[in-house]
VOGU-3710 file (C-alpha; in Angstrom, 3 decimals, decimal comma):
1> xxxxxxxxxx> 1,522/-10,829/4,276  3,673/-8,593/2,874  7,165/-7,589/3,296  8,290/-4,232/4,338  9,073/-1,299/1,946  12,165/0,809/2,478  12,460/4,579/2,173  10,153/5,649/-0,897  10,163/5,391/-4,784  12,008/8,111/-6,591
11> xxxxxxxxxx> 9,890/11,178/-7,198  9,230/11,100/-3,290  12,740/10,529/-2,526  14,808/10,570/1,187  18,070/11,507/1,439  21,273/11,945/3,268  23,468/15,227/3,401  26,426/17,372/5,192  26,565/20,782/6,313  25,269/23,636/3,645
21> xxxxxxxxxx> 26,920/26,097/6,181  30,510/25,590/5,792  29,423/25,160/1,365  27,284/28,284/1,632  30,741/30,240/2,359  32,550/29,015/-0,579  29,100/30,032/-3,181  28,882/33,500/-2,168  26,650/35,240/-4,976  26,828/32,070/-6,497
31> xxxxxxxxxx> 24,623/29,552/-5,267  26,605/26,472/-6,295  24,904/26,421/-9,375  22,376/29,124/-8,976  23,404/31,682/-10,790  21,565/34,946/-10,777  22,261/37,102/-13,842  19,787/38,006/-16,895  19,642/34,769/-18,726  17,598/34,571/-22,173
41> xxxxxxxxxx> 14,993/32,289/-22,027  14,102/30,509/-25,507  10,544/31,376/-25,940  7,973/28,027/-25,438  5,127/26,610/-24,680  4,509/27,352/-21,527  2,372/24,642/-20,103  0,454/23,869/-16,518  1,420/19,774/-16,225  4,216/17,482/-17,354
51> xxxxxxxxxx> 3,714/14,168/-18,548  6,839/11,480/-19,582  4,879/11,551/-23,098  3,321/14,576/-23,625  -0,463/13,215/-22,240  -2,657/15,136/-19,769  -6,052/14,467/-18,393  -6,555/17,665/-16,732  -6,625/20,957/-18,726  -5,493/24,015/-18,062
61> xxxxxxxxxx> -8,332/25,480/-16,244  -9,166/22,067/-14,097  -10,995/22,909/-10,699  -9,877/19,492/-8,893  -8,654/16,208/-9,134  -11,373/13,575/-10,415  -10,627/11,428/-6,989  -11,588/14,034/-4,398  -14,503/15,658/-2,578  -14,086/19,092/-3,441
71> xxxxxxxxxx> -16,289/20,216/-0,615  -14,621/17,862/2,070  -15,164/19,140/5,791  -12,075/19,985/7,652  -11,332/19,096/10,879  -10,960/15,659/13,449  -8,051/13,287/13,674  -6,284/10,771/11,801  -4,084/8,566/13,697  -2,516/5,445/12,135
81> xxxxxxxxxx> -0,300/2,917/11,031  2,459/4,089/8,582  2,950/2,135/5,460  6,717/1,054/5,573  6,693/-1,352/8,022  8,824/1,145/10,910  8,410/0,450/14,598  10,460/3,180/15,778  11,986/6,731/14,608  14,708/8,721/15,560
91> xxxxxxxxxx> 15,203/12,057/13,175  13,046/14,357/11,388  15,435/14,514/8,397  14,152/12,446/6,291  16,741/13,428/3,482  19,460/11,542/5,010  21,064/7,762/4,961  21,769/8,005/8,491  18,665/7,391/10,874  15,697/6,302/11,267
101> xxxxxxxxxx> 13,251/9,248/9,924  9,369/9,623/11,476  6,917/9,539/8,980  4,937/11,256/7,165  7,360/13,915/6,510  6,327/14,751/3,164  3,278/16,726/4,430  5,571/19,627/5,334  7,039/19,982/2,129  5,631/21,294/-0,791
111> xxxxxxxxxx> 7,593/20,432/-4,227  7,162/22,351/-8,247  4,612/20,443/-9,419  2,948/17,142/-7,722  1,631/13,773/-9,289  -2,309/13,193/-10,432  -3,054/9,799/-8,933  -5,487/8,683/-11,707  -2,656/9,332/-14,630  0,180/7,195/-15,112
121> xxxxxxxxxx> 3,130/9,930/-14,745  1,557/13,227/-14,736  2,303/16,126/-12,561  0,833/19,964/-12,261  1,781/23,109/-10,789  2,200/23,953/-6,735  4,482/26,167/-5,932  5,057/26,732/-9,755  2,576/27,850/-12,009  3,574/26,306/-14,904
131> xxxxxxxxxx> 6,597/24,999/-17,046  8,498/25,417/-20,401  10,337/22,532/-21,607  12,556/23,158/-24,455  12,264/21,812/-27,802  15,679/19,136/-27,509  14,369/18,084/-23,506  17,760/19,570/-22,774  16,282/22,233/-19,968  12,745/23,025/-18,476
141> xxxxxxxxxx> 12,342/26,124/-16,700  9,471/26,833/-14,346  7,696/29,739/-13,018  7,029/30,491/-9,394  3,583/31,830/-7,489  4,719/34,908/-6,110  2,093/33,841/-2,897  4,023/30,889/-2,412  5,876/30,950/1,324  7,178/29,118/3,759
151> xxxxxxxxxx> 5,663/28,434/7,181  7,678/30,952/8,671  5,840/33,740/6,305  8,935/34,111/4,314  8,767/33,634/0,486  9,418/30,472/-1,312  12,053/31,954/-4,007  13,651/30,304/-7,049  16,577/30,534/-4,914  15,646/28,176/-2,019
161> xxxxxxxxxx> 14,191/26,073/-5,013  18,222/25,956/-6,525  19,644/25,492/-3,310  17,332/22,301/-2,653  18,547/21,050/-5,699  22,038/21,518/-5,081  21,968/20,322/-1,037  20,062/16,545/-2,294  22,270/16,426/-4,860  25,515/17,249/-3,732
171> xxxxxxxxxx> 24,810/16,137/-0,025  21,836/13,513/0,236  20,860/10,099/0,091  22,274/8,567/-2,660  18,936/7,966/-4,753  19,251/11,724/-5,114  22,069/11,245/-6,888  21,206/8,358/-8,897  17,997/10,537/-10,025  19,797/13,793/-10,430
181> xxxxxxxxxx> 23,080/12,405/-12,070  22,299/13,959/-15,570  20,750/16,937/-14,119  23,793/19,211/-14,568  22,428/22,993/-13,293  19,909/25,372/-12,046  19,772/28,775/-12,488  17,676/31,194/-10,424  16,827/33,516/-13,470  14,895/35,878/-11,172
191> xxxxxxxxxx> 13,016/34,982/-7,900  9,929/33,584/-9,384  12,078/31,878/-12,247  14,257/28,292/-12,262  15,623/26,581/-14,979  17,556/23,214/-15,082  19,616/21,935/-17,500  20,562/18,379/-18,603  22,782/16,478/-20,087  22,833/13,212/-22,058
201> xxxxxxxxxx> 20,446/11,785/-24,282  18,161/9,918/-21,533  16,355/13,287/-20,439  13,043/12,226/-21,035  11,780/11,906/-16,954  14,265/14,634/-15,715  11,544/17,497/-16,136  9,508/15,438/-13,938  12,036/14,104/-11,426  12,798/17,621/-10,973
211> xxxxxxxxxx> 9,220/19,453/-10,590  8,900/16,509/-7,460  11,726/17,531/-5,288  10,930/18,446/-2,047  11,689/22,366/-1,786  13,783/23,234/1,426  14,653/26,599/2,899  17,713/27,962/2,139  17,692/30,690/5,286  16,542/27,537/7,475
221> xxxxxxxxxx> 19,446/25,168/6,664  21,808/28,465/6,835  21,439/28,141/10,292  20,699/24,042/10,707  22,907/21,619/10,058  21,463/19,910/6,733  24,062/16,492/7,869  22,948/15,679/11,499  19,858/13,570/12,257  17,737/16,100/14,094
231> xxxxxxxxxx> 14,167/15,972/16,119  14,089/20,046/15,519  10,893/20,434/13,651  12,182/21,266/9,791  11,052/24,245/8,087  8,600/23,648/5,149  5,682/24,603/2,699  3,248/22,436/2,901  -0,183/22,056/4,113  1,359/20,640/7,601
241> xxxxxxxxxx> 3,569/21,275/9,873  4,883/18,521/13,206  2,893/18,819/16,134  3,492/16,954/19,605  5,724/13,774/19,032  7,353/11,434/21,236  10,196/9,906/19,664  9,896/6,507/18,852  6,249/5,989/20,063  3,991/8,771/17,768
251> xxxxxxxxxx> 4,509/12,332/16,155  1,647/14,416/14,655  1,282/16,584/11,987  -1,018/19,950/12,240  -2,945/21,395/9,296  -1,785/25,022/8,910  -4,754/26,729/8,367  -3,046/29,810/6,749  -1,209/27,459/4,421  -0,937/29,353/1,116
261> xxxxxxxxxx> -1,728/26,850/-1,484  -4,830/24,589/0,231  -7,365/26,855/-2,668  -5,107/25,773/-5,811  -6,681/23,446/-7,927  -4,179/20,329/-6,896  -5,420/20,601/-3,202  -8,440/21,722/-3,269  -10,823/18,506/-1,478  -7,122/17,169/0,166
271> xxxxxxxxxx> -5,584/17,459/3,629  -9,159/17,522/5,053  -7,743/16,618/8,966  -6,323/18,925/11,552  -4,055/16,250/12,382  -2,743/13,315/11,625  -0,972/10,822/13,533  1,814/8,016/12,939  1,599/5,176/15,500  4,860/3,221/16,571
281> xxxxxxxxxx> 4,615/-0,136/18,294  6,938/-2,852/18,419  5,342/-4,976/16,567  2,411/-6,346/14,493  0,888/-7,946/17,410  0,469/-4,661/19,452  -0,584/-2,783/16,361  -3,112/-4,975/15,694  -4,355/-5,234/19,687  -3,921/-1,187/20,063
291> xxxxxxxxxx> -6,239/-0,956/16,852  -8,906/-2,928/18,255  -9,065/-1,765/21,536  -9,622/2,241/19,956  -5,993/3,333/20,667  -5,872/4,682/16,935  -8,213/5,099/14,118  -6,564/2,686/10,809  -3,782/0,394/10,017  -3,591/-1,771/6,478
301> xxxxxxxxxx> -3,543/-5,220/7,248  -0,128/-6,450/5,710  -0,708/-10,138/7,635  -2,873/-12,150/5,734  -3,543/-15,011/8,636  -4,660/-11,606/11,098  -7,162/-10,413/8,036  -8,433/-13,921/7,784  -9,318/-14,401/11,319  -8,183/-11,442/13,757
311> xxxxxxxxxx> -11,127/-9,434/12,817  -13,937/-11,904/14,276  -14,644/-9,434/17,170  -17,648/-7,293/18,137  -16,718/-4,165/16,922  -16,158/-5,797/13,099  -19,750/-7,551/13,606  -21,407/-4,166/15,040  -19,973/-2,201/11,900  -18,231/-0,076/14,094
321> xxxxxxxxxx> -14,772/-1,603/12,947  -14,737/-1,641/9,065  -12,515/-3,836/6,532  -12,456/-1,998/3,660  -10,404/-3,682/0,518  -9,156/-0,785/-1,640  -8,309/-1,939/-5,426  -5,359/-0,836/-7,319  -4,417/-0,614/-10,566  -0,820/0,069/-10,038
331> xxxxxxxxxx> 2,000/-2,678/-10,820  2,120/-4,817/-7,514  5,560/-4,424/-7,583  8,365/-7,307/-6,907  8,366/-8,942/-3,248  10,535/-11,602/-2,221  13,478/-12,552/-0,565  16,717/-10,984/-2,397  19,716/-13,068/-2,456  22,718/-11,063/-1,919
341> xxxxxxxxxx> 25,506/-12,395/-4,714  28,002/-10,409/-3,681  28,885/-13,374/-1,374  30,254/-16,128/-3,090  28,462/-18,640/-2,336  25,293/-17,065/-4,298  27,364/-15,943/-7,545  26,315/-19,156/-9,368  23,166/-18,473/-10,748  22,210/-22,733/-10,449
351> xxxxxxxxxx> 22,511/-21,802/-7,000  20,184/-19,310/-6,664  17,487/-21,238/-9,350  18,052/-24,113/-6,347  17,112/-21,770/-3,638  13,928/-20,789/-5,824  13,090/-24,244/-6,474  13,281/-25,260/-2,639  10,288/-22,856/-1,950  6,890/-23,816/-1,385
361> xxxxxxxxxx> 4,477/-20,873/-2,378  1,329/-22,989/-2,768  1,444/-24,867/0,700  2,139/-21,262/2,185  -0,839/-19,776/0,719  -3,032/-22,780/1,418  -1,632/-23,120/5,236  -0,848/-19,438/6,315  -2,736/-17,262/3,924  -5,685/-18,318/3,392
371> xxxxxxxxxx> -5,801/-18,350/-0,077  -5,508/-14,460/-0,329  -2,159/-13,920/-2,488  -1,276/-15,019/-6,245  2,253/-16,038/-7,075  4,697/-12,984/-7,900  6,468/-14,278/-11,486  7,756/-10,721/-12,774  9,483/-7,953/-11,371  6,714/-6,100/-13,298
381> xxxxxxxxxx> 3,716/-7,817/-11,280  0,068/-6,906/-12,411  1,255/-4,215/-15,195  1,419/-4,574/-19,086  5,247/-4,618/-18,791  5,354/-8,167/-17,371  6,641/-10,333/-19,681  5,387/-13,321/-21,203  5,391/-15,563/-24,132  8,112/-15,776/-26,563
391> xxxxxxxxxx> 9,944/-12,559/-26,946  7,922/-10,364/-29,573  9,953/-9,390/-32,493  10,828/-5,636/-31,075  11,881/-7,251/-27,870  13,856/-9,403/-29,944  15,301/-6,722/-31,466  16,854/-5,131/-28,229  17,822/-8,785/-27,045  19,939/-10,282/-30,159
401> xxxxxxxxxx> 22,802/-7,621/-29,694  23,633/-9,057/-26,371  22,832/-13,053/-27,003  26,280/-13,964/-26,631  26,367/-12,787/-23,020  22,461/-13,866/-22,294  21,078/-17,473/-20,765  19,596/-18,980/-23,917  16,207/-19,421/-22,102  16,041/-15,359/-22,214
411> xxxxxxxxxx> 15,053/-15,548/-25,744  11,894/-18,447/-25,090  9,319/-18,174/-22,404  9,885/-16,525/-19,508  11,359/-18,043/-16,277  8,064/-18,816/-14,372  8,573/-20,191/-10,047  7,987/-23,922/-9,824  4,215/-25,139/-8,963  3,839/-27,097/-6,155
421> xxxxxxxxxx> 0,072/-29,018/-6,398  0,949/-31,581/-3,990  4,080/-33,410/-2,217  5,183/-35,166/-5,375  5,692/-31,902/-7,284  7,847/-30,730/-3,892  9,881/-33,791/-4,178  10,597/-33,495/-7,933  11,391/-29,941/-7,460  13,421/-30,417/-4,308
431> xxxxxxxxxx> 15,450/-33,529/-6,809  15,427/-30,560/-9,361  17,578/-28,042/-6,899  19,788/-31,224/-5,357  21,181/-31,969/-8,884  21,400/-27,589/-9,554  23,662/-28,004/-6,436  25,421/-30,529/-7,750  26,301/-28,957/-10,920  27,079/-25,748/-9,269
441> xxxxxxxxxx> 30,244/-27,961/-7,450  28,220/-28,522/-3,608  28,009/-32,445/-2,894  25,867/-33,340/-0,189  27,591/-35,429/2,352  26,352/-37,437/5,612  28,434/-36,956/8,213  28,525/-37,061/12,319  26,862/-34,116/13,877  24,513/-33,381/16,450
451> xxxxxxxxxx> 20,945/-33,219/14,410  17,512/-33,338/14,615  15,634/-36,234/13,619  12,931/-33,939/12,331  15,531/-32,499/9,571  17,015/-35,778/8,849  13,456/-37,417/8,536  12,317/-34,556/6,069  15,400/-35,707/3,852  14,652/-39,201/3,985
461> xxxxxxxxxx> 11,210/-38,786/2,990  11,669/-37,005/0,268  15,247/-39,202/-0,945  14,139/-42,317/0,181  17,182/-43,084/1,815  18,325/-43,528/5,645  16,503/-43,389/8,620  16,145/-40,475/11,270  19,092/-42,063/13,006  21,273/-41,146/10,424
471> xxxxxxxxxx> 24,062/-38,915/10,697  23,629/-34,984/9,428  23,252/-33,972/5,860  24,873/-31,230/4,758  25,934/-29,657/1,796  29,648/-28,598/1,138  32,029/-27,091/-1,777  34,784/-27,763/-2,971  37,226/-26,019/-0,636  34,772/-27,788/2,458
481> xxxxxxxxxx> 32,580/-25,158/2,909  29,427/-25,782/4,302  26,315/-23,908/2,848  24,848/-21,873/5,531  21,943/-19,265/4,973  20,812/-16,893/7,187  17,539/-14,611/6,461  17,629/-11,373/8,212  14,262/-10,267/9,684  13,369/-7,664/12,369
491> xxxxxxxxxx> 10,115/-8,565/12,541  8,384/-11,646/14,050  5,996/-12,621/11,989  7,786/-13,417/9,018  9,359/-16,634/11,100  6,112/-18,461/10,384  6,364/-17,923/6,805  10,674/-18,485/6,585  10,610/-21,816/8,838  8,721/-24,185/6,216
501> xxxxxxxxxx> 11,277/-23,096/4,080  14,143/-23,680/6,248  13,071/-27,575/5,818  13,412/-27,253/2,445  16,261/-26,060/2,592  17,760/-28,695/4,892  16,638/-31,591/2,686  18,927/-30,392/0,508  21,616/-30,033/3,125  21,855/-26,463/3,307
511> xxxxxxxxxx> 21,716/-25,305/7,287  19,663/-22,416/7,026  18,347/-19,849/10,089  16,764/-16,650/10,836  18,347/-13,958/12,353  16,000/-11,475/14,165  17,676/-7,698/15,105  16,044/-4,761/15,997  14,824/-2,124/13,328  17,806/-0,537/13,916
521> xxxxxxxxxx> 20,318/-2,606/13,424  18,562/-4,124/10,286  18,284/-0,653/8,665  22,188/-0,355/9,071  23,007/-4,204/7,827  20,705/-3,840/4,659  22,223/-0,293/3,956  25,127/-1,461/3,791  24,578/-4,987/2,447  25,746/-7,262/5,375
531> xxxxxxxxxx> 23,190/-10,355/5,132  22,519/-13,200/2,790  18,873/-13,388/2,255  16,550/-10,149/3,136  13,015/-9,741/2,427  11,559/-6,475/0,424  9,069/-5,007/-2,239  9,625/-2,740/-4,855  6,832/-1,183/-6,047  7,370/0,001/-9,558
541> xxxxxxxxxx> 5,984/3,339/-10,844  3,954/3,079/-14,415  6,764/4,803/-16,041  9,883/3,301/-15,027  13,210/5,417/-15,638  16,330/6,718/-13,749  15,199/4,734/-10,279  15,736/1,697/-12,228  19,196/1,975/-11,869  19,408/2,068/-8,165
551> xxxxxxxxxx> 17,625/-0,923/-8,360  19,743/-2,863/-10,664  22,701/-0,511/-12,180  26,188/-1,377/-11,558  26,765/1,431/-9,554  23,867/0,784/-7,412  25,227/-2,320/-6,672  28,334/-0,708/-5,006  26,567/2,290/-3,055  25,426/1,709/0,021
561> xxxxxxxxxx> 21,682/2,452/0,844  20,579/1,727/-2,463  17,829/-0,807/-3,449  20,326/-3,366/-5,585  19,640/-5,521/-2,826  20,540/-8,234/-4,568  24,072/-7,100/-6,124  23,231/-7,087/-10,088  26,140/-5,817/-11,845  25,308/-6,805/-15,829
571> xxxxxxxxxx> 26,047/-4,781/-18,520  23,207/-5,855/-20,749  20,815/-4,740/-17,970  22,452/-1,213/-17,674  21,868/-0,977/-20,902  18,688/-1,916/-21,420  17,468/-0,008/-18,352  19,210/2,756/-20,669  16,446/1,719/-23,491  13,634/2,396/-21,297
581> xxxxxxxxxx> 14,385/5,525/-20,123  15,039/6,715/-23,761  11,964/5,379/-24,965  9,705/7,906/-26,887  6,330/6,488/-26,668  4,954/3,808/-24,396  4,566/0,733/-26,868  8,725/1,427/-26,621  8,694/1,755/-22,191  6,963/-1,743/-22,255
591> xxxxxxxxxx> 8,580/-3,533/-24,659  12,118/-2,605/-23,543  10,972/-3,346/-19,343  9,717/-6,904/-20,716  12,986/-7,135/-22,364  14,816/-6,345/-18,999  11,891/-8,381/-17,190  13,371/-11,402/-18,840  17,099/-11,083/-18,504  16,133/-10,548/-14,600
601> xxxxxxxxxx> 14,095/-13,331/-14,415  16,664/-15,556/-16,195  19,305/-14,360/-13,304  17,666/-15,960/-10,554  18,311/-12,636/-7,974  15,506/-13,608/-5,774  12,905/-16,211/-4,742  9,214/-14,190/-5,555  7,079/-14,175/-3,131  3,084/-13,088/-3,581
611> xxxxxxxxxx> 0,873/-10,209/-4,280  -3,046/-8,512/-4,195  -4,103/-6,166/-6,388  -5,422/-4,253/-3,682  -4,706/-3,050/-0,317  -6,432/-4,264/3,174  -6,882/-1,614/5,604  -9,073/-1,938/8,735  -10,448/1,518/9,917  -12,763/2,149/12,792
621> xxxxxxxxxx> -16,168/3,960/11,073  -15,624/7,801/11,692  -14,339/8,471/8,525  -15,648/9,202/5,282  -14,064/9,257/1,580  -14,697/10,180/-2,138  -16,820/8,385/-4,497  -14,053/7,648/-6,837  -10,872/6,424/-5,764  -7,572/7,278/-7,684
631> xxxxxxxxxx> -6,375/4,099/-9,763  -2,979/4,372/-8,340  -2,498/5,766/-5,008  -4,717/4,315/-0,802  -5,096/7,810/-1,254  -6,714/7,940/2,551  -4,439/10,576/4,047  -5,131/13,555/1,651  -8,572/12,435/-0,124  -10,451/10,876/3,292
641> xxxxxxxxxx> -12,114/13,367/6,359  -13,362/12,942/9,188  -17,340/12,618/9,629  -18,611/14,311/12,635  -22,220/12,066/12,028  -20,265/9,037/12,378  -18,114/9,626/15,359  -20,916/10,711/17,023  -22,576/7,002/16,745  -19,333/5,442/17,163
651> xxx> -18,762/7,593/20,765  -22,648/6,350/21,578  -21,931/2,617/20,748
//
């Protein structure tokens, strides 16, 4: 199983905003920052892809990406399971904090450049036809296809491209701003001509951050209210555009067929279906029961107890319902439940190590996973920038400056979750985390409440002391506080996995429960940080940068709708997130993320959870895909089609 993701990685970011109406008044001639007026461009190399170090697979005169069928059929259906674990939507703004957005909204819009799936950080021209970034990484500038336009027919303009900067940035979700922050201006030279400028000396991912931002309409949001959560149909570029929906329950997207880029070399063999369709159901159950009964066409198994056994049903045996296992190279990113230490009662870091300690990962995997998942150590998970070992000397040499404000155990081997191989090693752990507790200023304490004999029984065992009859354990502070934990869920299947670890928990006296809300609700309490315990994976790109700090920056820490779940606010991580964005080759980018992998690791801001190198996905047979697949993306809804052959023996089974 794992946990839900949240919104998208930066470089396919969602965002909030206000009204460009009433701002359009005030910019006149000037577009807030889009200035048109002859401005000299320094003469460059003018170049077709961007890359965070200066490395591109494809050359200049590339026909199509390595990963896809060239001469892919168009046409059928696609109708699935999105990936971020929603079970409802309300808004087709996608850009904003507020609501609940459908999705697949990305289809619509069509950005600068977009990413190669089978390079680490490389993008190539769309709607612009290449790019010139100056000598000092201070600006890039880009050049427009003239053919490029918007659904409506109407031209997609250096303008609209300026005013999409300015209306995420100024107005959107706050990863915008976290991405953009050193991205000071963009002028609309001419209307096939954008440059930006930046400021600071971490520009080295700006160019790409940039040539990835979705480009919105300028005349569109003239008239639409960029702020208000909206089920109007947006106004986009891309290869598709929203069909019939229902809110909540599905929404389809519809190839354009006179969509202006599907011949250029980044799209030719993708967005092979005439539609595709997002499924909504209330839960995993029904998704999983829909799925097999032919109500949709592909879900990825996130429950590893459902892929174990679910699938033992005709259809599976027949070959009519496939389990495909798709490998990926990309880091498996960091899952687990986030402790939120903005509440007191988590800012002791002996405290959190406790909670970490009381976890069980190896009786989980035996008893509800089936022996699928591998322990999560790193917030760097199945990537070369996991650290391990001693620190190396150049790691060293980023760490010493700050060993006065470090954990000494940040300069030996990495923190590493506790092993459980049977009941003994629980017990010494569990003693481990009751003397933590201690330390930390929590005595446990017996006293005369209404309890279960199950949760006194579990202490004894494991203590040695008392009987079931015994009066209530629990574990209080100084001023009398009693240590209470609640994990915030909205979806039912994570109980199964939580509950083992709520007896943990109360052998060491802390009363512990889960809280179940709607999707709703828990998209509003983790926006704005109101819970103690949440679950969540980060997936982290190959070349880390700016979105680091909306993971673990100060700032992030105080901006609601961010991903510091968690609440880290350390100067020595600021600053070394700082190093790996200025890095200028990649021996640098790993050894400073190890660094920061370390100091993380040492802070105890979560208990890690478990990972696959790979992703399960259960697809009924009327599909059919490339040869290769792209190390780092499913890649299903833009490289897959739909295969007339095999529908037709699917419809006569």
């Amino acid at each position: 199983m794992m946990g839900p993701l949240r919104w998208s990685q930066v470089g396919h970011l969602q965002s909030t905003g206000r009204s460009w109406a009433a701002l359009s008044l005030a910019c006149a001639a000037v577009v807030c920052g889009a200035v048109f007026a002859p401005v000299a461009v320094t003469a460059a190399e003018r170049v077709h892809g961007l890359s965070a170090f200066g490395d591109l697979k494809y050359s200049r005169d590339f026909k199509h990406f390595d990963y896809v069928n060239p001469n892919a059929p168009k046409g059928g259906r696609l109708s699935q399971i999105g990936t971020g674990g929603r079970t409802t939507y309300n808004s087709f703004n996608n850009f904003l904090l507020k609501g609940d957005a459908a999705q697949g909204l990305g289809l619509i819009f069509d950005s600068l450049m977009v990413r190669a799936f089978d390079e680490p950080d490389a993008v190539y021209g769309l709607v612009a036809k290449e790019a010139e970034l100056a000598d000092d990484k201070k600006s890039v500038t880009f050049y427009l296809r003239p053919e490029a336009k918007f659904a409506d027919g109407s031209s997609v303009t250096a303008e609209d491209v300026a005013f999409s900067f300015v209306t995420l940035k100024e107005k959107g979700h706050p990863q915008f701003r976290f991405a953009l922050k050193d991205v000071t201006k963009a002028e609309a030279i001419d209307p096939a001509t954008i440059r930006y400028t930046f400021e600071g000396d971490l520009t080295r991912d700006l160019a790409m951050e940039v040539a990835v931002l979705p480009i919105l309409s300028k005349a569109y949001y003239g008239r639409v209210d960029f702020a208000k959560t909206s089920l109007e149909p947006p106004l986009g570029s891309g290869p598709y555009k929203i069909g019939r929906f229902k809110a909540g329950t599905f929404v389809t997207y519809t190839r354009r067929t006179d969509y202006w880029g599907k011949d250029l070399p980044v799209n030719r063999g993708r967005f092979n279906f005439d539609t595709i369709r997002y499924e909504y159901y209330r839960d995993r159950t029904s998704e999983l029961q829909n799925l097999q009964s032919g109500t949709y066409d592909l879900r990825e198994e996130f429950t590893s107890k459902d892929w174990a056994t679910a699938y033992d049903i005709q259809a599976v045996k027949e070959g009519r319902l496939l389990r495909s296992t798709l490998k990926d190279a990309s880091p498996s990113g960091a899952q687990g439940f986030f402790i939120n230490i903005r509440r007191d009662k988590f800012k002791d870091v002996r405290v959190r190590q406790a909670l970490d300690l009381a976890f069980d990962f190896e009786w989980s995997n035996k008893n509800l996973f089936y022996g699928l998942y591998k322990r999560t150590a790193s917030f760097f998970e199945n990537s070369p920038m996991k650290a391990s070992g001693p620190p190396s000397p150049e790691e060293l040499a980023l760490l010493e400056p700050f060993r006065d404000k470090l954990p000494g155990s940040v300069f030996g081997e990495p923190y590493v979750p506790p092993v459980n191989k049977d009941r003994s090693d629980l017990r010494a752990n569990l003693q481990k985390a009751s003397s933590l507790l201690k330390a930390a200023g929590w005595t446990l304490t017996q006293e005369n409440a209404k309890t279960s004999d199950e949760t006194c029984g579990f202490f004894c065992r494991w203590f040695g002391s008392g009987s079931a009859n015994q009066a209530e354990n629990i574990l209080r502070n100084a001023a009398g506080e009693r240590m209470d934990i609640e994990f915030l869920i909205f979806d039912s299947s994570f109980s199964r996995i939580i509950a083992p670890y709520i007896k943990n928990l109360g052998a060491l006296g802390i009363k512990a429960t889960i809280r179940r809300v709607d999707p709703a609700q828990y998209e509003r309490r983790v926006k704005s940080f109101d819970f103690d315990i949440v679950t969540q994976r980060y997936i982290m790109r190959l070349t880390p940068g700016v979105e680091l700090k909306n993971y673990w920056g100060a700032r992030a820490a105080k901006t609601d709708g961010s991903f510091n779940l968690a609440g880290i606010a350390d100067p020595v991580i600021d600053a070394l997130v700082d190093k790996v964005m200025a890095a200028k080759s990649r021996a640098e980018l790993v050894t400073a993320a190890r660094a920061i992998d370390r100091v993380l690791r040492a802070g105890h801001y979560w208990i890690p959870h478990w990972y696959k190198a790979s992703h399960n996905v259960a697809h009924w047979n009327r599909f059919s895909w490339p040869a290769k697949k792209p190390d780092y993306n499913r890649a299903i809804e833009d490289t897959w089609w739909f295969d007339p052959e095999k529908a037709a023996k699917l419809k006569q089974n």
